[in-house]
N, C-alpha and C positions, 0 to 999 in steps of 0.2 A: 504493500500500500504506500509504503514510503516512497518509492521510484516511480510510482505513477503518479503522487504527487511531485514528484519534483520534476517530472517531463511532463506533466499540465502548467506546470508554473513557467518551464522553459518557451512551451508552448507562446504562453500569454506575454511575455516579454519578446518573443522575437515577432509576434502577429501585428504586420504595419498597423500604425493609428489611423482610424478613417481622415478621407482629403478633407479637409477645411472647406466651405461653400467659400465663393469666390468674393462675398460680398461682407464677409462678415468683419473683416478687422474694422479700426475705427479711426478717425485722425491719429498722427502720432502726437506726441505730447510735443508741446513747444510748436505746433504749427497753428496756421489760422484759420478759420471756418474754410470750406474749401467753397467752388462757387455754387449759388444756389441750380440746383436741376431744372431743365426744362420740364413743365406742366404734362406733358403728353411724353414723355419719355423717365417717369421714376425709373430707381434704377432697384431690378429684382435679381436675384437670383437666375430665372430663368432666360430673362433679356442678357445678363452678363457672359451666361454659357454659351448660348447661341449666336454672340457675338466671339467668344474664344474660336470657335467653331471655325466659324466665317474667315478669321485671322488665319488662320491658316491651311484655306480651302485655297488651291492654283486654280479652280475652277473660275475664278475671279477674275482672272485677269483672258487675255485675249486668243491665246493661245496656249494655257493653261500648264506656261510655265515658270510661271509666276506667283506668291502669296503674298499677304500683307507682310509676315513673317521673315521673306526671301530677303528685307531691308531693313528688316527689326527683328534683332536676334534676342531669344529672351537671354541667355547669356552675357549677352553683352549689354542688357539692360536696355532692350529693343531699339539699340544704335545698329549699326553695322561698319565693320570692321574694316571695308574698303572706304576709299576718298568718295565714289562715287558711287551708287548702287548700280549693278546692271540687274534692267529688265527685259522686258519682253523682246524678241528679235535680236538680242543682247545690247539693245542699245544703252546708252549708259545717262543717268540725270543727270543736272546740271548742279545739282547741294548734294552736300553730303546731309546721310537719313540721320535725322535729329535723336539720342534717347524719348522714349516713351515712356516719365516718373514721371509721376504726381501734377499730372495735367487734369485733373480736378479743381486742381488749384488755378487754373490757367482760362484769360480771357480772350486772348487769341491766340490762334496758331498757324504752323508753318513758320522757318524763317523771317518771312515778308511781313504775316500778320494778316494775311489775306482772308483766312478763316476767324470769324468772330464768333463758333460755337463749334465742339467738337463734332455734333450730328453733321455740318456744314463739310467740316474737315477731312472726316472717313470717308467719303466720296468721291471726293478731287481726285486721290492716288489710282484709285479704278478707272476713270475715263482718260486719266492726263496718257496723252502718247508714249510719253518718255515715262513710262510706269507700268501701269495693268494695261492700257490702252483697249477697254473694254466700254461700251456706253452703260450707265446704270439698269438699263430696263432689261438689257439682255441679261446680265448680272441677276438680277430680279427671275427674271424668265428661265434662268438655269438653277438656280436651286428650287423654284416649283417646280421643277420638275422630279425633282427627289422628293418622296413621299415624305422621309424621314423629317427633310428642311422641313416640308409643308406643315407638322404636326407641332412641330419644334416652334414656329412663327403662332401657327395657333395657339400654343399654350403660351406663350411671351407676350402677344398684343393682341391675338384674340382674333387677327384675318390671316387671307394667307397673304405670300412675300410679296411685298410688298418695295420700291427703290427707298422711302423715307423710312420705313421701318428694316431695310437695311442696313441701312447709317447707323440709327438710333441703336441699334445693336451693335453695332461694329462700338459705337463711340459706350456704350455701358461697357463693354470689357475691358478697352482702356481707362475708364474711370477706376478700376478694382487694381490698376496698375499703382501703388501707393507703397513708397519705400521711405521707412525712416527709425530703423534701426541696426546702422551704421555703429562703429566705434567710437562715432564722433556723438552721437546722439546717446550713445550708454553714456558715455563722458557728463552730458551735459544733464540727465538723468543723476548724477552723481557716483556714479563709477569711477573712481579717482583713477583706476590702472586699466583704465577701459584703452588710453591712447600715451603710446611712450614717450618720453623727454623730448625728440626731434616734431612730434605730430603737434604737442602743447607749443613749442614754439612757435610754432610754420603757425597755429591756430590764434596767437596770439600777433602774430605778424599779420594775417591775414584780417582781424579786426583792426589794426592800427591805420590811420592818416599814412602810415609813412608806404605801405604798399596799395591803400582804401579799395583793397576788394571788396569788403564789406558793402560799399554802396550799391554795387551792382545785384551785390550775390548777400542779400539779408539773410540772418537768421531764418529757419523755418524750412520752407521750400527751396532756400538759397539761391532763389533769381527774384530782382523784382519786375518780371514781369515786361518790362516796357524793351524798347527798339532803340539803339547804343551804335557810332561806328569808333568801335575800339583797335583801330590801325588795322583792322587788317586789310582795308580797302585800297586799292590799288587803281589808278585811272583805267581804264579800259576793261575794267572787272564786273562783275555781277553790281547793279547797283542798287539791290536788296529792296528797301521798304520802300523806296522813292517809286519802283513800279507799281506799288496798290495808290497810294498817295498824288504822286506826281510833283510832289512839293522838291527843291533844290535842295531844302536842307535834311531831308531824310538819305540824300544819298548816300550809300555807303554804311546804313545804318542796319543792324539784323535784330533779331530780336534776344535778348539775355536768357541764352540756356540755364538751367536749374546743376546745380555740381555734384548733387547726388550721382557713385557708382561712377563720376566722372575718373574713373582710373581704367576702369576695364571700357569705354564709350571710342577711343582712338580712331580713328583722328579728329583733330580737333578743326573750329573754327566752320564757317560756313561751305565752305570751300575743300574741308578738308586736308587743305595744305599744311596744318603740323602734326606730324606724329605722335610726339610725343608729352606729356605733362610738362617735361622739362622745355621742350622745344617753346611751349605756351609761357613759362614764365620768364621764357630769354625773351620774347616777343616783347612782350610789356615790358621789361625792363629796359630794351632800345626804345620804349616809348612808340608802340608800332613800326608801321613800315614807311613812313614818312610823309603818306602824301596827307596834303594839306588840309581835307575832308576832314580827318580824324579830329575825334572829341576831344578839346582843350584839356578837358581832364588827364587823358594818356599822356604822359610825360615819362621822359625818364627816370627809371627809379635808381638807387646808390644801394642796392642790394651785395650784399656780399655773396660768397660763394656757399658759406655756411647757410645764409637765409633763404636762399633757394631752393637750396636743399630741405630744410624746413619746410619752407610751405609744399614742395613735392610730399614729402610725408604726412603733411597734412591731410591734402587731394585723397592720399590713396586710406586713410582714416575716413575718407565718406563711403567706401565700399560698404555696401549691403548684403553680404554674403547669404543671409537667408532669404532675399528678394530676389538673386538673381541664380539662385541654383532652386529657386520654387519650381517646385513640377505642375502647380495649379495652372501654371503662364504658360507652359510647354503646348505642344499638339500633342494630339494621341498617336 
């Protein structure tokens, strides 16, 4: 009786724990309400799935060799690891694919800012050419045709598929996309040995005037949100928000990524053009890349080679190690 107690008890310790529903965790501590939901799109459980789904169905894109996924790797913290993504026909985009954290929190998106609600946003990447290069209705038209989608749509919104309750769906599963327990976040929870000697520094350097990343990159979400040209703009380059706007002085302007898991996100920048953590804070500290566009604020900084170093250690203290090895986020 003994041994069968003790291979029932082995039993129950090695039997996985059920998967977590996709909706359940709640702000992390230290962030801010995230934004209010649109009316016609709560965000359930079953809207969140059938949006994971979607994520990473190639049926989506034009020739179905393509997902939402193929340019958002959950790995990597739904960035992608090339400068460019290639899609459909292999053509290649023109930005590099932005991380996908805690765009809940977030009032426009894309780069540009062209999308001013996420339902808006999951859309765009399926009809644009240089992506899914799919029109939304056929997108609609191929998953009713799978019974399974069809049942799936029913139970979520109650019709069948539908182009705006395909959005609405695509955009609930990135809403569930919420990382903020990083090293740096047990830290500030009170974990005194959550982040080592070099991380505390780079973290204290990074709230100071004397490097003010802080302004861009607050507490919380670590972006505020708004459209910046932080050198990396170069004449004859991409000229970012000034094409939604049209205004002169948004040239050259992108919008402030969030730094969450920004260690494992590579490469950086709009463009893609630095590789590496380090490469970024060599950037800033020649004060950009010179041209005269850039925001007065970019200056050079009088960094040393120790502080550099620091704040790299910093960076790689935002990793989320349990957000970005989640199996929730993965496909089946």
């Amino acid at each position: 009786m003994k041994r069968l107690a003790a291979l029932l008890a082995l039993a129950a310790c090695t039997e996985e724990a059920p998967e977590r529903s996709l909706t359940e965790q709640l702000p992390p501590a230290g962030f801010p309400a995230p934004e209010p939901l649109p009316a016609e799109n709560a965000l359930t459980e079953a809207r969140a799935q059938l949006g994971r789904r979607l994520f990473f169905d190639r049926r989506l894109s034009r020739d179905g060799s393509v997902s939402c996924a193929t340019c958002h790797h959950p790995q990597a913290a739904f960035a992608d690891p090339a400068p460019l993504s290639t899609a459909v026909s292999n053509r290649r985009g023109t930005r590099n694919a932005p991380a996908l954290v805690n765009l809940a929190w977030s009032r426009s998106f894309f780069w540009d800012g062209r999308a001013p609600a996420l339902e808006e946003q999951t859309g765009k990447p399926i009809e644009n050419p240089d992506e899914m290069d799919l029109p939304l209705g056929e997108a609609a038209r191929r998953v009713a045709a799978d019974p399974s989608y069809a049942r799936a749509f029913t139970a979520a919104y109650g019709a069948a598929p539908s182009e705006a309750d395909l959005r609405r769906a695509l955009a609930s599963f990135v809403r569930t996309l919420v990382s903020g327990d990083s090293p740096y976040d047990r830290f500030l929870r009170g974990d005194a040995q959550a982040l080592d000697p070099a991380a505390r520094r780079g973290l204290a350097l990074f709230e100071a005037e004397k490097s003010g990343c802080f302004h861009c990159h607050p507490a919380g979400t670590l972006t505020n949100d708004g459209f910046f040209n932080n050198g990396s703009f170069v004449e004859g380059g991409d000229p970012g928000r000034q094409t939604v706007t049209g205004l002169a002085g948004d040239r050259g302007k992108f919008k402030v990524p969030g730094l969450r898991n920004v260690a494992v996100t590579a490469p950086y920048m709009h463009d893609g053009s630095l590789a590496t953590l380090e490469a970024v804070i060599e950037q800033y500290a020649r004060g950009g890349r010179g041209d005269p566009t850039t925001d007065p604020s970019i200056t050079p900084l009088s960094l040393t080679a120790g502080e550099k170093a620091d704040l790299v250690a910093f960076l790689r203290a935002l990793t989320d190690q349990a957000f970005v090895t989640d199996r929730r986020y993965h496909g089946d």
